[in-house]
KOLGULO-442257 format. One record per residue (C-alpha): residue in one letter; chain; x negated, y, z negated. Coordinates in nm, 2 decimals. Layout:
N
- res,chain,u,v,w
- A,A,X,Y,Z
...
END
This chain:
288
- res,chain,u,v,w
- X,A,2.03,-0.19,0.06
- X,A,1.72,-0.02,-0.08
- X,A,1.42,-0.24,-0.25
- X,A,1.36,-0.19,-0.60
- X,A,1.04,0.02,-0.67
- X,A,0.87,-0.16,-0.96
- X,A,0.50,-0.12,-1.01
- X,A,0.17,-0.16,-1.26
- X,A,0.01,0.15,-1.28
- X,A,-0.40,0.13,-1.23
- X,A,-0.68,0.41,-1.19
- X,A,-0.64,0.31,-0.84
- X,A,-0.32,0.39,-0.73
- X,A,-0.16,0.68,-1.01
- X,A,-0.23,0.92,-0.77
- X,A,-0.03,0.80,-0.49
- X,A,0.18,0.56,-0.67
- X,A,0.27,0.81,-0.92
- X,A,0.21,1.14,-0.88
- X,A,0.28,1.15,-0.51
- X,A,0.57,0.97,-0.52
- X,A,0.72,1.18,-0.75
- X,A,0.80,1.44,-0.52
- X,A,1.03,1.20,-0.35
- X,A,1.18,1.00,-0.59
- X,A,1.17,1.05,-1.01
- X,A,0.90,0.85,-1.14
- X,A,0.97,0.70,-1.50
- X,A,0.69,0.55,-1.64
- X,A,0.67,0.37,-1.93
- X,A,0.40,0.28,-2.16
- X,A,0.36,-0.04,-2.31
- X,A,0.19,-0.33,-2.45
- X,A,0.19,-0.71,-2.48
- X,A,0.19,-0.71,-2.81
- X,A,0.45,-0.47,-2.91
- X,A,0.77,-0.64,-2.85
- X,A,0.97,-0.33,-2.85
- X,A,0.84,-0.19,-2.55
- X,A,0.84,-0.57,-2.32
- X,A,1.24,-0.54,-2.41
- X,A,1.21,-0.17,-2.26
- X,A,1.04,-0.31,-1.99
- X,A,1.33,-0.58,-1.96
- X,A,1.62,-0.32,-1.97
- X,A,1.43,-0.06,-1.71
- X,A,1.35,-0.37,-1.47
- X,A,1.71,-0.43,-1.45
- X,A,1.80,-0.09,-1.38
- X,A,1.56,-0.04,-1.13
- X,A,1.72,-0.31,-0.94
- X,A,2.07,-0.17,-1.03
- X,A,1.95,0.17,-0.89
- X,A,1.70,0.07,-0.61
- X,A,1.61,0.36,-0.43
- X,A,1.68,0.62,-0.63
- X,A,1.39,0.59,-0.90
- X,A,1.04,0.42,-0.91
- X,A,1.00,0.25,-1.19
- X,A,0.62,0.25,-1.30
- X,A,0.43,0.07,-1.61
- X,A,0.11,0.14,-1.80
- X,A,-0.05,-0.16,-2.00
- X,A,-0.21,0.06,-2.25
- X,A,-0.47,-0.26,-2.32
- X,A,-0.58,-0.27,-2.01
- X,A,-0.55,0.08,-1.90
- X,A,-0.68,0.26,-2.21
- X,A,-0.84,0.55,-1.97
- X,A,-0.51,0.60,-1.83
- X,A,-0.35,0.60,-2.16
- X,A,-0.61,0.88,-2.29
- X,A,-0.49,1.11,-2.03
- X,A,-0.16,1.08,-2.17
- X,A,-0.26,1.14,-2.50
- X,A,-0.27,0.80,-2.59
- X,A,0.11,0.76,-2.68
- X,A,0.22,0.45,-2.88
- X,A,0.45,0.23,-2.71
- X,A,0.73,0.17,-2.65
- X,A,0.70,0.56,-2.41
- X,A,0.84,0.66,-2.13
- X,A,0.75,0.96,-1.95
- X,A,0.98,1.09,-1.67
- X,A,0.77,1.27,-1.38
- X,A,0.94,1.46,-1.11
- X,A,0.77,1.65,-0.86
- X,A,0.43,1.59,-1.02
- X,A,0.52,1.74,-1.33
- X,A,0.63,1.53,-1.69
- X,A,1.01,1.65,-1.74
- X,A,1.09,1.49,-2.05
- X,A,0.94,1.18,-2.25
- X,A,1.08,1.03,-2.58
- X,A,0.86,0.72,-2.78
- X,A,1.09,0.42,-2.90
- X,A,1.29,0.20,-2.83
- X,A,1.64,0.28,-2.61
- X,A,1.95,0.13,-2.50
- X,A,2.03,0.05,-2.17
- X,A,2.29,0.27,-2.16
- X,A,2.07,0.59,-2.30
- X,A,1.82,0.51,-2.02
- X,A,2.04,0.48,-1.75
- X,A,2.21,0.85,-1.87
- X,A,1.86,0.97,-1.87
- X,A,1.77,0.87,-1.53
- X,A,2.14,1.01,-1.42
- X,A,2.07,1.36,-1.60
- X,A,1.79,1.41,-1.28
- X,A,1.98,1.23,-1.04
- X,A,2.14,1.48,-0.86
- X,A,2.32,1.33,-0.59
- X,A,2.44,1.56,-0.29
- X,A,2.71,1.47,-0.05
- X,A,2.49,1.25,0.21
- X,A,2.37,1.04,-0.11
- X,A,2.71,0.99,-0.24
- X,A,2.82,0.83,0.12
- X,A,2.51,0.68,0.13
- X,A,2.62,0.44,-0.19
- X,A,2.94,0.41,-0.11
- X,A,2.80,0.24,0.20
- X,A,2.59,0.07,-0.01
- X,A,2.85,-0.07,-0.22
- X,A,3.09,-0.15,0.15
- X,A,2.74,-0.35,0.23
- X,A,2.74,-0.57,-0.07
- X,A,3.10,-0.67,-0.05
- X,A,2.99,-0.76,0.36
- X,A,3.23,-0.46,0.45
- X,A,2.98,-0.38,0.74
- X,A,3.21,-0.16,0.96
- X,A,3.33,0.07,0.65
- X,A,2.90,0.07,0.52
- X,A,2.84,0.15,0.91
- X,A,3.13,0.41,0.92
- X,A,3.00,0.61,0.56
- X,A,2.64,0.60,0.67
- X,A,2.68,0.78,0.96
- X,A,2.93,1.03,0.82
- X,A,2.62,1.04,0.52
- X,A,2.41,1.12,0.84
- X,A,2.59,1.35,0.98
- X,A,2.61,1.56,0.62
- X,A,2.26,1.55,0.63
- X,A,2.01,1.46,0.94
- X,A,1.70,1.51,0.71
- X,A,1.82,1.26,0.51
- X,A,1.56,0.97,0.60
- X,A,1.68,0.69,0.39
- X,A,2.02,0.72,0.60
- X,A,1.83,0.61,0.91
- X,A,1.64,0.33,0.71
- X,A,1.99,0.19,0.57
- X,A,2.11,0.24,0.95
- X,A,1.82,-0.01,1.08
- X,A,1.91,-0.24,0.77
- X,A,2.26,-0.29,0.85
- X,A,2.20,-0.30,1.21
- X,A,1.94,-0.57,1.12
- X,A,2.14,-0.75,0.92
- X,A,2.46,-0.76,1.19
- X,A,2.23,-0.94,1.46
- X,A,2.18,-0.56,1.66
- X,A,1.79,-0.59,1.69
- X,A,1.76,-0.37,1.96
- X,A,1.94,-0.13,1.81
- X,A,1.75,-0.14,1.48
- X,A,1.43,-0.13,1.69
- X,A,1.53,0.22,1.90
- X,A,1.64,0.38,1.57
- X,A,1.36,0.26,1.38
- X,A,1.09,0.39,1.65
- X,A,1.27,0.73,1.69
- X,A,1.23,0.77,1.23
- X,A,0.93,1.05,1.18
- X,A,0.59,0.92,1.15
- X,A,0.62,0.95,0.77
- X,A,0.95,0.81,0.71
- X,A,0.80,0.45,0.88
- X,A,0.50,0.50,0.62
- X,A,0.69,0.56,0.35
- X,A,0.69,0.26,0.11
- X,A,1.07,0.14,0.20
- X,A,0.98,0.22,0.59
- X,A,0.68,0.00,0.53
- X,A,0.93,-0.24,0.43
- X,A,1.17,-0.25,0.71
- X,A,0.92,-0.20,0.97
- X,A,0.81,-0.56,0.82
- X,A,1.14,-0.69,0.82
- X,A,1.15,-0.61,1.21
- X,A,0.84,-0.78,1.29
- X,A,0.93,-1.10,1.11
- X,A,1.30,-1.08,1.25
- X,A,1.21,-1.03,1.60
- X,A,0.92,-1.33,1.61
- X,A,1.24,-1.53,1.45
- X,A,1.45,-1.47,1.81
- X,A,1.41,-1.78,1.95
- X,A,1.33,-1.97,1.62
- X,A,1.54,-2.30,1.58
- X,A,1.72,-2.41,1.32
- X,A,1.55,-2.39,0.97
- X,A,1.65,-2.81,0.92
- X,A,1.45,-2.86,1.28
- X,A,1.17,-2.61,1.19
- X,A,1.13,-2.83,0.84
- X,A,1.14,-3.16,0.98
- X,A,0.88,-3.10,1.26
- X,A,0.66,-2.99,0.94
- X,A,0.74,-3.34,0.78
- X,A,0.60,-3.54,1.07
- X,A,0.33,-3.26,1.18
- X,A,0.24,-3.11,0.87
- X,A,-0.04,-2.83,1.06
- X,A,0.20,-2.77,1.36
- X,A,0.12,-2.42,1.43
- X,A,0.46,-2.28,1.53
- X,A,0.69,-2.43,1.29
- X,A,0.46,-2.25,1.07
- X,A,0.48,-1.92,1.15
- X,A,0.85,-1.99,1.17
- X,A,0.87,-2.11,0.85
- X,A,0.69,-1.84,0.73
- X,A,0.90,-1.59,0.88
- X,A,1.17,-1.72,0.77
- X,A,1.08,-1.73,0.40
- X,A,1.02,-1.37,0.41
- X,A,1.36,-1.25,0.55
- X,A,1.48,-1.45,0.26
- X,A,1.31,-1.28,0.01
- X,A,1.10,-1.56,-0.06
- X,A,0.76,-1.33,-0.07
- X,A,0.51,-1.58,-0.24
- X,A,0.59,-1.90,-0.04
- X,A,0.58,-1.69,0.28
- X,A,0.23,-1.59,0.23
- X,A,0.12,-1.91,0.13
- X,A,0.29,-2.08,0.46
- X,A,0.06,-1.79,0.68
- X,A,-0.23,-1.83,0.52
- X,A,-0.21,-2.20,0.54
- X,A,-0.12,-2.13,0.90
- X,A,-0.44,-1.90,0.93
- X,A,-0.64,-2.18,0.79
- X,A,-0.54,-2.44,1.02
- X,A,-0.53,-2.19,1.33
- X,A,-0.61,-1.85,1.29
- X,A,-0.64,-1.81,1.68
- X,A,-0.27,-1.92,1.70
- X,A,-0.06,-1.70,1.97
- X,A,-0.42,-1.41,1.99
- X,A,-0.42,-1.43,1.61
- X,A,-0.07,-1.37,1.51
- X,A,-0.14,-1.53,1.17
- X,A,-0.39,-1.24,1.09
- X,A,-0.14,-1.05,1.20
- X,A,0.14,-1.15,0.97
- X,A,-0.05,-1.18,0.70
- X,A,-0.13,-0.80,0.76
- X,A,0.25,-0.71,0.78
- X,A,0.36,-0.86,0.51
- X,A,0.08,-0.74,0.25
- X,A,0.20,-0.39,0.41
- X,A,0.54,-0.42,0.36
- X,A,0.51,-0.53,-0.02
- X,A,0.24,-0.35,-0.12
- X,A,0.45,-0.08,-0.30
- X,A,0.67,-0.32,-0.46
- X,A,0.48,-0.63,-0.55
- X,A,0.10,-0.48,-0.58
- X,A,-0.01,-0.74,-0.78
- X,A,0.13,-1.05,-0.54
- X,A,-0.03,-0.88,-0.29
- X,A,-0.35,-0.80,-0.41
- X,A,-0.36,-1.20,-0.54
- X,A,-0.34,-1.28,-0.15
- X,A,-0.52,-0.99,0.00
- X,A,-0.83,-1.18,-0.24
- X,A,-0.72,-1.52,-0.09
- X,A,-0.73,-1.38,0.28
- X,A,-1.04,-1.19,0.28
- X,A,-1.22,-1.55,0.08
- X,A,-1.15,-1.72,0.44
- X,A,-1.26,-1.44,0.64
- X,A,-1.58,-1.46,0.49
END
């Protein structure tokens, strides 16, 4: 139920991205270049397994081309590298090429799970096969191993999300410390409320698409649309439809499309930083 943590690695966000992060979640980062095809196959394989094991590593990638001063204060290693960081400090690193396999027993060497975790993905996996009750039943046995355990909570407002119990979702979600909503998976789901709960009294997706086909700038089947897109994973499309929306009215319902917009760059800015900073650019050129 967790999002995959993939990201690019700049000058501009190693310290948060990378180094902070680390003392939440192990960071591997891996060092690589376009025109070494050994390491874009090593990016392949680690892609994959940070989907497989969303939430429990961050996944980060250094262009050594483009981010040569980065790459000096590594010592300029030759890719394919990876670097695993935990807690701010490099726990082991190895140059070459690996198997799938060989990375994902590295990653599980550090991946300690105690007993809250372990419930946590058998939820997980009670989630995927739509076994809600049993996912709802481990998750709060996980949270009742270990209150401190913030991503419980977050999987808690998922699944409650996901079974129609908005209100629910909401309470929980409002009661999470300050820095478990700001963390980059509670930036996330706080998104996922905001576009679920403008989606209430949405209609059907077939009505909201064929008022677009005879009224192409109609405002609220817009920011429907939009919404809708975004629950379904369908990031790029979404912000398209909003800042189309912003473009046609950006005074729609006291400037909910500004408002949107602002969610949504929020709640995949830690995943998708590049998607994001392509329409952040596109937003601020029709503000000015």
């Amino acid at each position: 139920m967790s999002e995959a943590m993939i990201i690019n690695v700049t000058l501009n966000n190693i310290q948060e991205m990378v180094i902070q992060n680390s003392k939440q979640l192990p960071v591997l980062i891996h060092f690589w270049s376009p025109e070494n095809e050994e390491s874009q196959q090593a990016n392949t394989l680690l892609e994959n397994l940070a989907q497989e094991m969303a939430g429990e590593f961050i996944f980060a990638k250094i262009n050594v081309a483009q981010e040569s001063d980065i790459a000096e204060k590594f010592s300029n290693p030759t890719p394919p590298f990876y670097k695993l960081i935990k807690d701010a400090d490099i726990i082991t690193e190895a140059a070459g090429l690996k198997t799938e396999e060989e990375y994902r027993a590295l990653l599980q060497e550090y991946l300690v799970d105690e007993p809250s975790e372990r419930l946590r993905k058998e939820a997980a996996q009670a989630f995927s096969e739509g076994a809600f009750d049993l996912a709802l039943e481990r998750l709060t046995e996980a949270a009742q191993e270990n209150p401190n355990n913030i991503k419980i909570h977050l999987d808690l407002v998922q699944l409650y999300l996901h079974t129609d119990q908005l209100d629910q979702a909401q309470e929980l979600f409002s009661k999470l410390p300050e820095e478990a909503q700001k963390e980059p998976h509670g930036r996330y789901i706080k998104g996922i409320l905001y576009f679920t709960k403008n989606m209430v009294d949405a209609p059907e997706i077939t009505q909201i698409q064929a008022t677009l086909a005879k009224t192409p700038k109609d405002g609220c089947s817009l920011f429907y649309l939009s919404a809708y897109l975004m629950l379904n994973g369908q990031i790029e499309p979404a912000f398209q439809t909003l800042l189309q929306l912003f473009s046609v009215d950006r005074t729609y319902q006291d400037g909910q499309p500004k408002k949107a917009l602002l969610q949504a760059f929020d709640m995949h800015a830690a995943a998708q930083p590049e998607l994001v900073a392509k329409y952040r650019r596109t937003f601020q050129s029709l503000l000015n």
